[in-house]
N, C-alpha and C positions, 0 to 999 in steps of 0.2 A: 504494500500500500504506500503510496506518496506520502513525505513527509508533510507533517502539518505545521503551523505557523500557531503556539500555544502562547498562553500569559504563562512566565511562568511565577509558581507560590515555591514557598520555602516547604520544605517536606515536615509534616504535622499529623497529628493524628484525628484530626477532622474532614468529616467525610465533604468532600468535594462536589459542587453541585456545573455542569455544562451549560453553556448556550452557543448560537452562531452571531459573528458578529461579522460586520462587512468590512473591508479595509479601511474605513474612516471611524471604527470603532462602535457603530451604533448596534445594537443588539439585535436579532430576528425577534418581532412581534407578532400577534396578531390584535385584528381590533373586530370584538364581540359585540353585536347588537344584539340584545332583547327582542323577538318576535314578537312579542304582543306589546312593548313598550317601545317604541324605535327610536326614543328619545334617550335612550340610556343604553350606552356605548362604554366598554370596558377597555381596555388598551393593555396588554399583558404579554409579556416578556415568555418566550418558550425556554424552557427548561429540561434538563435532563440528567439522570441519576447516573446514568451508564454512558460515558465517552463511545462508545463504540455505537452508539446509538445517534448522538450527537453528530459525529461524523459521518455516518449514512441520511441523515436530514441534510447535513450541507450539501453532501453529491446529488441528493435529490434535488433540492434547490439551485445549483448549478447545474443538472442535468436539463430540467425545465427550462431554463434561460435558454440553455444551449440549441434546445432544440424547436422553442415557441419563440425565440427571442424578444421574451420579456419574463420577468420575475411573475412568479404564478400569485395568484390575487391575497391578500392577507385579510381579506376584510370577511365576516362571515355572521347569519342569521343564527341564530341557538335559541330552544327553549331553555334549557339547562342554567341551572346557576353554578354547578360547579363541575358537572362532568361535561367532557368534550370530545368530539372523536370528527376526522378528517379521512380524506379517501383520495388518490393520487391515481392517474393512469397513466404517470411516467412507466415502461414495464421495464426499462434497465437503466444502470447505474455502468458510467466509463469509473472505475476506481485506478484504472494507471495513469490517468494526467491527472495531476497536484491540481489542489482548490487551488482555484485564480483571485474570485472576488470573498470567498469567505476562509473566516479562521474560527476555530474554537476559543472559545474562553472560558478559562475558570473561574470559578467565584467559591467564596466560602459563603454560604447559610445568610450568614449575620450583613455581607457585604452584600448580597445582592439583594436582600431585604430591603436596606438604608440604601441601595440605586435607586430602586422602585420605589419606595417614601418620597425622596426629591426630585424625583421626572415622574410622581403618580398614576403609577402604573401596578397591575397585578403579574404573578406569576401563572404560568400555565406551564404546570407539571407534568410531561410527558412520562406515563406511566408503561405505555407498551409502541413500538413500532413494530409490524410486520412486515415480513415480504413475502408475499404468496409466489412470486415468480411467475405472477399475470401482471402486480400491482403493489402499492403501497398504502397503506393506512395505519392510521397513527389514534392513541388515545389516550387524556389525560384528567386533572383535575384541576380545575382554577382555585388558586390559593387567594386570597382579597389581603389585600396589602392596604393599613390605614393606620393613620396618624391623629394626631389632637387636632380638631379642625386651629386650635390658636398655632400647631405648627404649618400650618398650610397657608394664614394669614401672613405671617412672619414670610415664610419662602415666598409670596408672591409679591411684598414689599421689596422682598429685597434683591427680587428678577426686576423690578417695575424699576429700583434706583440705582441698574445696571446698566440701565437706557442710558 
């Protein structure tokens, strides 16, 4: 398998949580609407327990580009409030050319929590990916990421006297 481009952490005995991030550092999201509310839009960060998992969503997501040319939609309808599940008909993955536009990141637990608090955003726990060898699908649970609303007042002062 191609080498990856990782963050790297000091070696510790805390379990390590994955994401995909782009080469400008922003993380892979998605953003969840409410079907029966459409007014309420969730924005959540994808996540993953198992790196080997992690790095079959990126080749997925550069596979898509590669072959639609353009990144497959993030945006999606859910009744769910916290379970999720996606469905891909990319049917193959090239894993001998290197990720071009994405790289893995690591995070600890507590770190990517307090990312999510100051960019307000939730996690989306990717609990299982499959590959049937027709297809891809994936599924997880959304974790709700919240703060004291007086800590949201504060961070929006101080985005607003950033201007």
């Amino acid at each position: 398998m191609a080498s990856l481009l990782t963050k790297k952490l000091a070696p510790g005995n805390k379990p390590y949580i994955y994401s995909i991030c782009d080469n400008y550092a922003n993380p892979f999201t998605l953003q969840l609407n409410k079907k029966e509310k459409k007014n309420i839009k969730k924005t959540a960060i994808v996540a993953f327990n198992n790196k080997s998992e992690a790095i079959t969503m990126a080749y997925l997501l550069e596979s898509h580009k590669r072959i639609r040319k353009e990144w497959p939609k993030n945006m999606f309808d859910t009744d769910e409030d916290e379970e999720f599940s996606l469905y891909s008909d990319i049917r193959s993955i090239n894993y001998s050319e290197a990720l071009s536009e994405l790289y893995i990141n690591i995070w600890e637990k507590e770190e990517l929590e307090e990312y999510c608090v100051r960019n307000i955003m939730d996690i989306l726990y990717i609990e299982e990916l499959q590959d049937t060898k027709h297809n891809f699908s994936l599924s997880g649970k959304l974790h709700i990421i919240e703060a004291d609303y007086k800590y949201y007042i504060n961070l929006f002062n101080d985005r607003i006297n950033e201007l």
